[in-house]
mmCIF file of the N, C-alpha and C atoms, coordinates in Angstrom:
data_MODEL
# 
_entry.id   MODEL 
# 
loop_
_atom_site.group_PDB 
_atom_site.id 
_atom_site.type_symbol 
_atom_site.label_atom_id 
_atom_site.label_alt_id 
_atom_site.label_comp_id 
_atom_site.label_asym_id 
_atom_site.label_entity_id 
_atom_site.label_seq_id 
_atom_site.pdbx_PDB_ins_code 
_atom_site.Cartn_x 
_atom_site.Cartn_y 
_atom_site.Cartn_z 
_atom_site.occupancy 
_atom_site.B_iso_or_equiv 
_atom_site.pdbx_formal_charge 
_atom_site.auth_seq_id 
_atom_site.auth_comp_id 
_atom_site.auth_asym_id 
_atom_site.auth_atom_id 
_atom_site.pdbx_PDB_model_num 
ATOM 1   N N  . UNK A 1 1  ? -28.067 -1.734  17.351 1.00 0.00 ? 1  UNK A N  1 
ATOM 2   C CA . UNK A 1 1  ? -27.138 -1.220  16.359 1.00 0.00 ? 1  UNK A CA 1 
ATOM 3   C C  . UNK A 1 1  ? -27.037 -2.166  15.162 1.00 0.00 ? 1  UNK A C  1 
ATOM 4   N N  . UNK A 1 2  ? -27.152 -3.516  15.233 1.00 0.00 ? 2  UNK A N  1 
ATOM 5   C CA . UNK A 1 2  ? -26.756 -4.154  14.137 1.00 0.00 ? 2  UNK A CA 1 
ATOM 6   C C  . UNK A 1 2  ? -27.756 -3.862  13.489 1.00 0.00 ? 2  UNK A C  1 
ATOM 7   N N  . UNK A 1 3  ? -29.401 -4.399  14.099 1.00 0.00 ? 3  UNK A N  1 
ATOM 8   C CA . UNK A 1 3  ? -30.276 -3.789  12.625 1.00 0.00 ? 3  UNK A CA 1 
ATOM 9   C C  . UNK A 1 3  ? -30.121 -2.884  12.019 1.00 0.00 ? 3  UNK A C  1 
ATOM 10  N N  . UNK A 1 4  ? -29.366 -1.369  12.484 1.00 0.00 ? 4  UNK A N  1 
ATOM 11  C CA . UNK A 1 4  ? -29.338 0.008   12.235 1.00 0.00 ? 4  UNK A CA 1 
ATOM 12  C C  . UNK A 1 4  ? -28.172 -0.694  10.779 1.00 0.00 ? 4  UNK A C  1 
ATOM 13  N N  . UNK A 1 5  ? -27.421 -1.339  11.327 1.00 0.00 ? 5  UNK A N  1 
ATOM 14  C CA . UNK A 1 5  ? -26.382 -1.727  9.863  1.00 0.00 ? 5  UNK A CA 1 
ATOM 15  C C  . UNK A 1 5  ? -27.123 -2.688  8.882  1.00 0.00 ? 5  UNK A C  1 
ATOM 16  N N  . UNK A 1 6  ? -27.527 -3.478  9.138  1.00 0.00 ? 6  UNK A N  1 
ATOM 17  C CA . UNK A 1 6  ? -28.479 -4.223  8.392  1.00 0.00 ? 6  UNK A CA 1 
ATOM 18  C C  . UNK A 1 6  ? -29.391 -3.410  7.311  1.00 0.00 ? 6  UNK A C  1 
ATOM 19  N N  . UNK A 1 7  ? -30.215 -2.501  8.040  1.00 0.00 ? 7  UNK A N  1 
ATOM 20  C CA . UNK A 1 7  ? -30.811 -1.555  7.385  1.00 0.00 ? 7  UNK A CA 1 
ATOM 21  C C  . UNK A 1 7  ? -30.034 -0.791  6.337  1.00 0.00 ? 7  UNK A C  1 
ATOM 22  N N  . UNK A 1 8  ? -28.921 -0.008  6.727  1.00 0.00 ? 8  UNK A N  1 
ATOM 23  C CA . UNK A 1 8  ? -28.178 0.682   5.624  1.00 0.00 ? 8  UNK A CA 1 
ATOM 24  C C  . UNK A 1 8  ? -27.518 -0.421  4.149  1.00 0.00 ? 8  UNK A C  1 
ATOM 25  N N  . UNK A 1 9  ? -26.897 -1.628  5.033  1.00 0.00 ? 9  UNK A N  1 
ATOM 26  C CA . UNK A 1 9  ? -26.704 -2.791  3.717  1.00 0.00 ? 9  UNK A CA 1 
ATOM 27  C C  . UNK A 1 9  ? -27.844 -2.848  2.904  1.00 0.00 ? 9  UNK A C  1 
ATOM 28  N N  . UNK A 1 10 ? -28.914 -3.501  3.029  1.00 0.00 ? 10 UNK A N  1 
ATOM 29  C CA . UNK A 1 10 ? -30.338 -3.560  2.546  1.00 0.00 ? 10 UNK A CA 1 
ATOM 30  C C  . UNK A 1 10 ? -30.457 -2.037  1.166  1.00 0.00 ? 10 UNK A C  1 
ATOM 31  N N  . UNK A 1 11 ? -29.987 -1.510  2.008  1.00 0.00 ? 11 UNK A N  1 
ATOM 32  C CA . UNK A 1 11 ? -30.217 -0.377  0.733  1.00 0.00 ? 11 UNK A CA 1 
ATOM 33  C C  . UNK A 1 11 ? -28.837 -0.125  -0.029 1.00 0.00 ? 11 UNK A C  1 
ATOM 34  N N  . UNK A 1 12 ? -27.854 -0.359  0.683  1.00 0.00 ? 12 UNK A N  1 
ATOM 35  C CA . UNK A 1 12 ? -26.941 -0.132  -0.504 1.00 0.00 ? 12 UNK A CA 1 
ATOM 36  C C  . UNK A 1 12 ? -26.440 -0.996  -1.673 1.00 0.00 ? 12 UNK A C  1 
ATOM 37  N N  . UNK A 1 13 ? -27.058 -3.146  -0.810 1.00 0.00 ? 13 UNK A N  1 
ATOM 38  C CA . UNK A 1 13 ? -26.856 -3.547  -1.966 1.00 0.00 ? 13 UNK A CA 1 
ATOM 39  C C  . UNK A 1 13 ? -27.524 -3.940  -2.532 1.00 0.00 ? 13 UNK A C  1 
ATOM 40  N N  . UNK A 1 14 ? -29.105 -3.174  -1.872 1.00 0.00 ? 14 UNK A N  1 
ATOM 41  C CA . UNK A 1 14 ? -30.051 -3.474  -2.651 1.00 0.00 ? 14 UNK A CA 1 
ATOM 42  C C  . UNK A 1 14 ? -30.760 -4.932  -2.465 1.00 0.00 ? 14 UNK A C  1 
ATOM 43  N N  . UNK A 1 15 ? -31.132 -5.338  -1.341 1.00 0.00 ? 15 UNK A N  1 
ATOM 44  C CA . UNK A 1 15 ? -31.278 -6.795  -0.317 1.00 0.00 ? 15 UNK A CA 1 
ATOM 45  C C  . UNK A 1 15 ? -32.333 -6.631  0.447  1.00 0.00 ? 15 UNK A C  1 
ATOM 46  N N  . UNK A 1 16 ? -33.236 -7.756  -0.140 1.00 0.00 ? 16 UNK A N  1 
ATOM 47  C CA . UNK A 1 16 ? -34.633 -7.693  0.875  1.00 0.00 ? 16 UNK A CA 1 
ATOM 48  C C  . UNK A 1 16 ? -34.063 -8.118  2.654  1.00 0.00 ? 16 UNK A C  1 
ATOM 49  N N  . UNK A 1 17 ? -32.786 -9.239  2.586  1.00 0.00 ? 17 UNK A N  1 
ATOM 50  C CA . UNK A 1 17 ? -32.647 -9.779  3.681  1.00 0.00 ? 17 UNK A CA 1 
ATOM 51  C C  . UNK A 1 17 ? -31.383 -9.674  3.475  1.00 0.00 ? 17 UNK A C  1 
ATOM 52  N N  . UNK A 1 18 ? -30.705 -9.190  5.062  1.00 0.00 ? 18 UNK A N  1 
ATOM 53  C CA . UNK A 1 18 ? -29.492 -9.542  5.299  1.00 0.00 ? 18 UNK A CA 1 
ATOM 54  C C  . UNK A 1 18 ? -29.417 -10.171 6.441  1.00 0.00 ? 18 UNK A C  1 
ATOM 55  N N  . UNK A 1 19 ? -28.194 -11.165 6.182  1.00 0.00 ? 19 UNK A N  1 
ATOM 56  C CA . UNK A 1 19 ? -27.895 -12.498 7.275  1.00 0.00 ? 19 UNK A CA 1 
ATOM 57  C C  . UNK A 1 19 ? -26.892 -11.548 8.373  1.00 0.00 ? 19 UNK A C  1 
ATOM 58  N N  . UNK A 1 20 ? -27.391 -12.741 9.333  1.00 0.00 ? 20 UNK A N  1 
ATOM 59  C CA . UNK A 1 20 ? -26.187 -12.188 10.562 1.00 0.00 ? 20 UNK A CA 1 
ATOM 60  C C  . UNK A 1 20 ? -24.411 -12.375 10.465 1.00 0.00 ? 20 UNK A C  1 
ATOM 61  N N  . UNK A 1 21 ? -24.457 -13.727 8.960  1.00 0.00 ? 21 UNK A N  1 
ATOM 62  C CA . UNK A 1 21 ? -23.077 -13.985 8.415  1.00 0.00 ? 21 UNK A CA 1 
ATOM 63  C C  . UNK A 1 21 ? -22.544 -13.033 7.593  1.00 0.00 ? 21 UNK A C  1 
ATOM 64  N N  . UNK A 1 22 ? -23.185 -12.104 6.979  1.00 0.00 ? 22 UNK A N  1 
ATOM 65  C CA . UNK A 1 22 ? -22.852 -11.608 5.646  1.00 0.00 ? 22 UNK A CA 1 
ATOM 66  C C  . UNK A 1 22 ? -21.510 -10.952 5.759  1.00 0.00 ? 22 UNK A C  1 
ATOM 67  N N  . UNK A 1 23 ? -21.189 -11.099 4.570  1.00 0.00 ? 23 UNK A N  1 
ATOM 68  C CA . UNK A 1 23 ? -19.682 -10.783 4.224  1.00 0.00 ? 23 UNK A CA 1 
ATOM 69  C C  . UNK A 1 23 ? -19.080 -10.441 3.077  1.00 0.00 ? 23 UNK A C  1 
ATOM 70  N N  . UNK A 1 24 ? -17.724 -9.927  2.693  1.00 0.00 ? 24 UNK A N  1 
ATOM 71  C CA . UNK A 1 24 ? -17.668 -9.220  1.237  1.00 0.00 ? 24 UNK A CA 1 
ATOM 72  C C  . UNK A 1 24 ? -17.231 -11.106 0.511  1.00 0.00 ? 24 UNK A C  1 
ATOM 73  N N  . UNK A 1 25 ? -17.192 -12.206 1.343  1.00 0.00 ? 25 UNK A N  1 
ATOM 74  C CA . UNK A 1 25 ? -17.037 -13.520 0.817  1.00 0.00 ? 25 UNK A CA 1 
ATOM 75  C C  . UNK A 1 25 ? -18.364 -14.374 0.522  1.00 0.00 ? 25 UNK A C  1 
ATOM 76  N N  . UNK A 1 26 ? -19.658 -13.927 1.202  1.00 0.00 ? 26 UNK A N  1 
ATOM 77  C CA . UNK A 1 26 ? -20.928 -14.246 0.549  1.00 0.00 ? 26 UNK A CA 1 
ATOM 78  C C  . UNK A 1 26 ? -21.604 -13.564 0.518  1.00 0.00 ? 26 UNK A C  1 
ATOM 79  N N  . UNK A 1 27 ? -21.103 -12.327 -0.423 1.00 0.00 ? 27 UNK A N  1 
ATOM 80  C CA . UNK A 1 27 ? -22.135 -11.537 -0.567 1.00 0.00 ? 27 UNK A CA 1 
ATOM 81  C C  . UNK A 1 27 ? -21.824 -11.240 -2.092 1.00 0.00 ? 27 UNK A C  1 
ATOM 82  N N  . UNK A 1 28 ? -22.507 -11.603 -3.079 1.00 0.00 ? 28 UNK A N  1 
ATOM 83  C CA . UNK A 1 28 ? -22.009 -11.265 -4.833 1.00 0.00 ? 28 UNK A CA 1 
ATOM 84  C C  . UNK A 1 28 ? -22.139 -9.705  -5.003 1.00 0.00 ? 28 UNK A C  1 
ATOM 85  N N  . UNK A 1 29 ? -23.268 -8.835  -4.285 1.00 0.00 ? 29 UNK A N  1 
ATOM 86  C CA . UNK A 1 29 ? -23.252 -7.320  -4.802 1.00 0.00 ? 29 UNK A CA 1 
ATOM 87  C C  . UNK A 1 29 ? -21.827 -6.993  -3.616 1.00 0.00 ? 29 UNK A C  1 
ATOM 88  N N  . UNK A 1 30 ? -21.528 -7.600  -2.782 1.00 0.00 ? 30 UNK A N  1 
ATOM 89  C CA . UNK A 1 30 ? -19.752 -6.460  -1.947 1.00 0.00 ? 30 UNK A CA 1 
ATOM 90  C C  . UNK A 1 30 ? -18.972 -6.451  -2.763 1.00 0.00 ? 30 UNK A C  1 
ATOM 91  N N  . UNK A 1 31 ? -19.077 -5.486  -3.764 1.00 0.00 ? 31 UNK A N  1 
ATOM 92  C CA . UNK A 1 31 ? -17.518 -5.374  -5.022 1.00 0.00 ? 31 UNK A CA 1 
ATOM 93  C C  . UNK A 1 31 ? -17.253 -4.401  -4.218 1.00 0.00 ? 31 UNK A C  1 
ATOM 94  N N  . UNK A 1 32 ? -16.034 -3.794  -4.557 1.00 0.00 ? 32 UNK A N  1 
ATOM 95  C CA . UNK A 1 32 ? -15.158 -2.718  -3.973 1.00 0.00 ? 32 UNK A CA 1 
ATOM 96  C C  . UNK A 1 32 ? -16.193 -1.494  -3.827 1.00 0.00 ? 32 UNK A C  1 
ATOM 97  N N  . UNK A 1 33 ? -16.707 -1.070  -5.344 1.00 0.00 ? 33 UNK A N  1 
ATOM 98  C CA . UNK A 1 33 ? -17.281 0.458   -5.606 1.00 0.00 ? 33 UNK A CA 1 
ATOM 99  C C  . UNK A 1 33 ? -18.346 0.173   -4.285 1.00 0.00 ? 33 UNK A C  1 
ATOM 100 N N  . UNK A 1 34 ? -19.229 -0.700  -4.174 1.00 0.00 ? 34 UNK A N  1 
ATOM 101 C CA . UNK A 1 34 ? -20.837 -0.723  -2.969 1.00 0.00 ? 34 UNK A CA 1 
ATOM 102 C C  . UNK A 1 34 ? -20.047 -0.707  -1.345 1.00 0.00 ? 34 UNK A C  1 
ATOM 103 N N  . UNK A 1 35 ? -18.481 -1.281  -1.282 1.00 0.00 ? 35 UNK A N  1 
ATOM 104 C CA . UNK A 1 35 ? -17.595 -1.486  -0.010 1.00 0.00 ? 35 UNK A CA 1 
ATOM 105 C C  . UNK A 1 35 ? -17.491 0.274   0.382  1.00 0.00 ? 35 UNK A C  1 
ATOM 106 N N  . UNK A 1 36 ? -17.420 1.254   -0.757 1.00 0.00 ? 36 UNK A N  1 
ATOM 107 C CA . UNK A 1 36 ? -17.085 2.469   -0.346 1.00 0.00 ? 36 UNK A CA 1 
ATOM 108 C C  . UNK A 1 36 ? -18.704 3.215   -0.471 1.00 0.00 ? 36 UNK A C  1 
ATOM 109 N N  . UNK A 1 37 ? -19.843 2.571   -0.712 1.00 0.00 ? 37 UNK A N  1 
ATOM 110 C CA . UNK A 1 37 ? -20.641 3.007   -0.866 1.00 0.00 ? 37 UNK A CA 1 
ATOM 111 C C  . UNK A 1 37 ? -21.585 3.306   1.018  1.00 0.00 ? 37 UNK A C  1 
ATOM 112 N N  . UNK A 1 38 ? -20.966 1.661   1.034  1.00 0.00 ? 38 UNK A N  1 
ATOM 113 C CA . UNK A 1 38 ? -21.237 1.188   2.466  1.00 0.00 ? 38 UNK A CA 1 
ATOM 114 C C  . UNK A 1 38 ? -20.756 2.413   3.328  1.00 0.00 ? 38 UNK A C  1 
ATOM 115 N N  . UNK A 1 39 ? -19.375 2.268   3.037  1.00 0.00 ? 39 UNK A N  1 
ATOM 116 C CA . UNK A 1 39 ? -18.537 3.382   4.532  1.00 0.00 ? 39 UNK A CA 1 
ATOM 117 C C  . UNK A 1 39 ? -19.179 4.487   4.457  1.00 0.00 ? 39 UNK A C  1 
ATOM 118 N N  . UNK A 1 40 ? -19.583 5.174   3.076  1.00 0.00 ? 40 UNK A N  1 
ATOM 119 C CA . UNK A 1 40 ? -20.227 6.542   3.273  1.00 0.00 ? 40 UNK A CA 1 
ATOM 120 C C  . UNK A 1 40 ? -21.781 6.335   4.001  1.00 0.00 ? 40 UNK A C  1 
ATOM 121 N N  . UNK A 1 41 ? -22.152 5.932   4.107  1.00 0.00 ? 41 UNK A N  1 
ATOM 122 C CA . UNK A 1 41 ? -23.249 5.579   4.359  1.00 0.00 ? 41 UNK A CA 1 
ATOM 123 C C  . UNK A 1 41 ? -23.396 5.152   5.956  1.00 0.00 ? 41 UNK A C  1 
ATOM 124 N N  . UNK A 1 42 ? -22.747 4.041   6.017  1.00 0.00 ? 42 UNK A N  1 
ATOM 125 C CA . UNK A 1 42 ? -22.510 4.109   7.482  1.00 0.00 ? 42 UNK A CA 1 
ATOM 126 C C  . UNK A 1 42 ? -22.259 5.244   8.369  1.00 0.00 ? 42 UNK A C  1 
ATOM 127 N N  . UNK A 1 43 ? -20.614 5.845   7.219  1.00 0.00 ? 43 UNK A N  1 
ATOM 128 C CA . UNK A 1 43 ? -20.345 7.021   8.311  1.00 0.00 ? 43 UNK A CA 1 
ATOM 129 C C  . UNK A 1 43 ? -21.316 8.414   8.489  1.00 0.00 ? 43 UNK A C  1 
ATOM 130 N N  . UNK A 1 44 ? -22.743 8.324   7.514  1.00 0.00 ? 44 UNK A N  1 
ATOM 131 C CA . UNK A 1 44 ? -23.351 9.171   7.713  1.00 0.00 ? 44 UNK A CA 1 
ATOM 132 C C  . UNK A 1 44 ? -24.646 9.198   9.015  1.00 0.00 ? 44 UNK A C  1 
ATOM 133 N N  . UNK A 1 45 ? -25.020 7.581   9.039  1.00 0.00 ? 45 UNK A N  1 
ATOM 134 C CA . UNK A 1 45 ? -25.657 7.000   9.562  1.00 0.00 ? 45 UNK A CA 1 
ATOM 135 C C  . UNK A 1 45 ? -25.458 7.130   10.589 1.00 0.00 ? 45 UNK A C  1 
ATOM 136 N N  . UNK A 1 46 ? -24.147 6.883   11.318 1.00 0.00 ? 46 UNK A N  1 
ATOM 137 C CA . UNK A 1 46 ? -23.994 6.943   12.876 1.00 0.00 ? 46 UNK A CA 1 
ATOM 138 C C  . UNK A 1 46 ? -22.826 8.516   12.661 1.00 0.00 ? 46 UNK A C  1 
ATOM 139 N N  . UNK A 1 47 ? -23.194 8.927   12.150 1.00 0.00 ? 47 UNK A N  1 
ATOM 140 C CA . UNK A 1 47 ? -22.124 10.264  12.679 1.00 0.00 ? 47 UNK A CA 1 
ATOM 141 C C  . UNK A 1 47 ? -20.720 10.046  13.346 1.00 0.00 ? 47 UNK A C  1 
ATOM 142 N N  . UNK A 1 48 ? -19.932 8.896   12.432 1.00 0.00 ? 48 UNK A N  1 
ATOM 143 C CA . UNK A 1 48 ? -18.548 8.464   12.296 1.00 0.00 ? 48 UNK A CA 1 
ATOM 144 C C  . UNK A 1 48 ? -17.793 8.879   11.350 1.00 0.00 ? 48 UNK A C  1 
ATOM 145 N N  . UNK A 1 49 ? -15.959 8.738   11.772 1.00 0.00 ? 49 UNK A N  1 
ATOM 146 C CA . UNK A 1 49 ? -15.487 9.321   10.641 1.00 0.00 ? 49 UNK A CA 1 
ATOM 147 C C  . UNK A 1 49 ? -14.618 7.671   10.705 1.00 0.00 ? 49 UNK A C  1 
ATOM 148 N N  . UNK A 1 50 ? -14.399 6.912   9.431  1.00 0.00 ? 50 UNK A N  1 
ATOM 149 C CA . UNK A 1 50 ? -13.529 5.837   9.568  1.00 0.00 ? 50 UNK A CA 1 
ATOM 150 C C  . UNK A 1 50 ? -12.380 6.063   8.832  1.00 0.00 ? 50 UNK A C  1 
ATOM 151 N N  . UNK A 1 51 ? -10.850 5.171   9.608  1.00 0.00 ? 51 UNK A N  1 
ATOM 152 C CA . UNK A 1 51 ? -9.588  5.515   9.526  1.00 0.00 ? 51 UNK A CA 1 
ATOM 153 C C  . UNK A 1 51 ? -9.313  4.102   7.951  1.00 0.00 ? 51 UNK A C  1 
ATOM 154 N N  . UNK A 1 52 ? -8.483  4.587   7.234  1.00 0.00 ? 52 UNK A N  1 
ATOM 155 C CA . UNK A 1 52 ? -8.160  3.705   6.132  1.00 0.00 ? 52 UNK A CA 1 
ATOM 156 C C  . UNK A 1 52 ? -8.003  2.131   6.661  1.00 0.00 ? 52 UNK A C  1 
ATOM 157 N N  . UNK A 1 53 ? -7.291  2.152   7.465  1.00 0.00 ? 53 UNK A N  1 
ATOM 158 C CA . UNK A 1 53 ? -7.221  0.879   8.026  1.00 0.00 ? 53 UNK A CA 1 
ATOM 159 C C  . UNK A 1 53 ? -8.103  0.158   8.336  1.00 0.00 ? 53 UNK A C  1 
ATOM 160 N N  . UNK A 1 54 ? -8.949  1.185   9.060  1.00 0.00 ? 54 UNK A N  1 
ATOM 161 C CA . UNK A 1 54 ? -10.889 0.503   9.202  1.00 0.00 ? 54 UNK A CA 1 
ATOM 162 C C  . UNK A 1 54 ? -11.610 -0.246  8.363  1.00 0.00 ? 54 UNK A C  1 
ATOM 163 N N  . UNK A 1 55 ? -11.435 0.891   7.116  1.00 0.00 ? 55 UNK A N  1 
ATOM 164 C CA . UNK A 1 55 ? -12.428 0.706   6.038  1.00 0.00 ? 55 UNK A CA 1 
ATOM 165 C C  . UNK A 1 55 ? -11.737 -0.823  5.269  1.00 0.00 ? 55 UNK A C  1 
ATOM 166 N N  . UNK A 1 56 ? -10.529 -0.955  5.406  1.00 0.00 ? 56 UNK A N  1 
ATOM 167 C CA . UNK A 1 56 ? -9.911  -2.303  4.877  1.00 0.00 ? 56 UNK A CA 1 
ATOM 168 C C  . UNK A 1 56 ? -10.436 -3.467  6.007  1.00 0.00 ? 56 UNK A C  1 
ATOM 169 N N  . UNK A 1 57 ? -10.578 -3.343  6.756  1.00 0.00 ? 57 UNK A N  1 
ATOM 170 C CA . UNK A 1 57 ? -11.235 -4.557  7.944  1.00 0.00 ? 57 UNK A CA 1 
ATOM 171 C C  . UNK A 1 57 ? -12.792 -5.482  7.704  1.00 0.00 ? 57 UNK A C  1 
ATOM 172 N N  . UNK A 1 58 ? -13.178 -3.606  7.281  1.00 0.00 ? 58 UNK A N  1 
ATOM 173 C CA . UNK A 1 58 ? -15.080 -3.946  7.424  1.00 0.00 ? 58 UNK A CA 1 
ATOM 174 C C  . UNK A 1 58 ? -15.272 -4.879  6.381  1.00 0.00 ? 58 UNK A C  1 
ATOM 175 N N  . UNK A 1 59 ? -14.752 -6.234  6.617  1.00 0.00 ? 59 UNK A N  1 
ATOM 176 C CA . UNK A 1 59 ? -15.052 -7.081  5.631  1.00 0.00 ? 59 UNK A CA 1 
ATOM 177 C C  . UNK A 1 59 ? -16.594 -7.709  6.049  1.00 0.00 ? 59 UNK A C  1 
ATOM 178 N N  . UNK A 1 60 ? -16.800 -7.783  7.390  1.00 0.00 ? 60 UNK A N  1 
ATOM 179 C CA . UNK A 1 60 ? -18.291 -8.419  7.339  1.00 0.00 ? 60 UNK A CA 1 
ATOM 180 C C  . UNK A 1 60 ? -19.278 -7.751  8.612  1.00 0.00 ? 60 UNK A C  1 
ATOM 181 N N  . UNK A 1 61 ? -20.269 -8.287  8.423  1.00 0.00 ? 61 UNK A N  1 
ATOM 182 C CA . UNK A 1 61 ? -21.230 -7.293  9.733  1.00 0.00 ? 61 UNK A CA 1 
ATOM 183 C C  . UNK A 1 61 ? -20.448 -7.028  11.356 1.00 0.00 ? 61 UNK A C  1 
ATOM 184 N N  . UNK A 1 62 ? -19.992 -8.197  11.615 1.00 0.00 ? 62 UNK A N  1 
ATOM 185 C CA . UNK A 1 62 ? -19.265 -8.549  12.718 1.00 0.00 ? 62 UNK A CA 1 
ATOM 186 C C  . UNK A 1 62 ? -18.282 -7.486  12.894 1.00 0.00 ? 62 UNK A C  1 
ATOM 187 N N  . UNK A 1 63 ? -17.436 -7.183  12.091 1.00 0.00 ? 63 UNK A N  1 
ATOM 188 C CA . UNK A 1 63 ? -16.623 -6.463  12.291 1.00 0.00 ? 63 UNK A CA 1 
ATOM 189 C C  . UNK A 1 63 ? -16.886 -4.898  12.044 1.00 0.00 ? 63 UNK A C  1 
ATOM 190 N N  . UNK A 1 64 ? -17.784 -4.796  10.908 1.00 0.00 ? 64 UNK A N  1 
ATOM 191 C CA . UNK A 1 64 ? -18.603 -3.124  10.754 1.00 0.00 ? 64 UNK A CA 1 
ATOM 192 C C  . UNK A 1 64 ? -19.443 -2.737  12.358 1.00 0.00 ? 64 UNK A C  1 
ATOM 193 N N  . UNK A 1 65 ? -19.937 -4.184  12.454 1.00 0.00 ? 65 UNK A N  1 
ATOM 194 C CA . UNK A 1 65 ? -20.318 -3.486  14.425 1.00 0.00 ? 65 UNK A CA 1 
ATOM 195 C C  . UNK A 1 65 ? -19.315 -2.955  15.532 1.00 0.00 ? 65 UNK A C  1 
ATOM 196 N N  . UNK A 1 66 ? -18.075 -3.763  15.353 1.00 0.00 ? 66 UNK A N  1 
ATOM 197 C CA . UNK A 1 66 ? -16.731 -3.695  15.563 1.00 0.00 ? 66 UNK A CA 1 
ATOM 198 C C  . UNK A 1 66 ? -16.462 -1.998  15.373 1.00 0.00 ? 66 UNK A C  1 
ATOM 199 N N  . UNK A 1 67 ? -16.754 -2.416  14.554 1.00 0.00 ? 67 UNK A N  1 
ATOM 200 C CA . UNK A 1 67 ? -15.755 -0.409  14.344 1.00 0.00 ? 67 UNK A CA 1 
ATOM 201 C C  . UNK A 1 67 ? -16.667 0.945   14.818 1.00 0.00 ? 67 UNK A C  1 
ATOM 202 N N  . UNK A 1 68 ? -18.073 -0.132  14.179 1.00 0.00 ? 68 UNK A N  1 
ATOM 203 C CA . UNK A 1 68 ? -18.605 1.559   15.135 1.00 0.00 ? 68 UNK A CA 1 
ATOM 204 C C  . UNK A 1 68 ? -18.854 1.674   16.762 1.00 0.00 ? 68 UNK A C  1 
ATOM 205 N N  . UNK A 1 69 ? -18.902 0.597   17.161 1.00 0.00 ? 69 UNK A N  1 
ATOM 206 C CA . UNK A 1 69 ? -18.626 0.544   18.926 1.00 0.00 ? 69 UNK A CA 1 
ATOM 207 C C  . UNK A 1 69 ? -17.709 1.465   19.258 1.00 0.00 ? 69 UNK A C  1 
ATOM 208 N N  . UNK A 1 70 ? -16.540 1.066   18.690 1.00 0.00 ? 70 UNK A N  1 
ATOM 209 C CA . UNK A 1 70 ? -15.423 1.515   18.843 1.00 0.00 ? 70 UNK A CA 1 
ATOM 210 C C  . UNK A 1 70 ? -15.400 3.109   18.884 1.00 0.00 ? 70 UNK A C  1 
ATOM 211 N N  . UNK A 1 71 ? -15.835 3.585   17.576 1.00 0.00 ? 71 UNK A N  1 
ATOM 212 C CA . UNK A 1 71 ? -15.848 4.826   17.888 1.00 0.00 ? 71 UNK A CA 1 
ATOM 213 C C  . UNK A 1 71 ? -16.622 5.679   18.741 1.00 0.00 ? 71 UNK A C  1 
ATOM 214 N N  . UNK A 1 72 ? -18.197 5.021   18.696 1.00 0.00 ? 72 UNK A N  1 
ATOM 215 C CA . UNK A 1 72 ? -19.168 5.151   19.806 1.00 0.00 ? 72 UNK A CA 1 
ATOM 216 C C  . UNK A 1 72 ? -18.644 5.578   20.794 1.00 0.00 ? 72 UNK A C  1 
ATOM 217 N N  . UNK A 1 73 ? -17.677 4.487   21.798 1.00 0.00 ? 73 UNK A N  1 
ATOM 218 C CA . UNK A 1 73 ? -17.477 4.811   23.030 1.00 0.00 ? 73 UNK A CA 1 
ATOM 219 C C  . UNK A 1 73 ? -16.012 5.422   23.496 1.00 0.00 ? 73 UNK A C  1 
ATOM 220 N N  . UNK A 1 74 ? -15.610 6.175   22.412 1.00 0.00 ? 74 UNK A N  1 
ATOM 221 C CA . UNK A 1 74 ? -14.520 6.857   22.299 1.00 0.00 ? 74 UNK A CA 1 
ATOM 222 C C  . UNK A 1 74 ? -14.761 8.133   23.114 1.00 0.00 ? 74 UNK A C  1 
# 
């Protein structure tokens, strides 16, 4: 699953490489507009729907794996 997120970052912010740290704190393209670019994308990717509260969390890979587990095994 994480490469599966890796992969979608890579294209949304436009990144030959993404780290296993990455975050909206070292990452210069995570501005807000690519943060909502991400969720759509994700949530199309794994066939998720994310709750407002979510989408304020997914500050870094760690935790975007975080949320879709979550719904995964719902």
């Amino acid at each position: 699953m994480k490469e599966q997120i890796k992969e979608v970052m890579k294209r949304v912010f436009d990144l030959g490489n993404i780290a296993d740290d990455i975050s909206q704190q070292n990452c210069d393209k995570w501005d807000s507009m690519n943060h909502l670019n991400l969720v759509v994308e994700l949530e199309e990717e794994f066939n998720v729907s994310f709750e407002p509260e979510e989408i304020a969390e997914m500050k870094s890979l760690d935790k975007i794996q975080e949320s879709i587990s979550n719904h995964l095994n719902k």
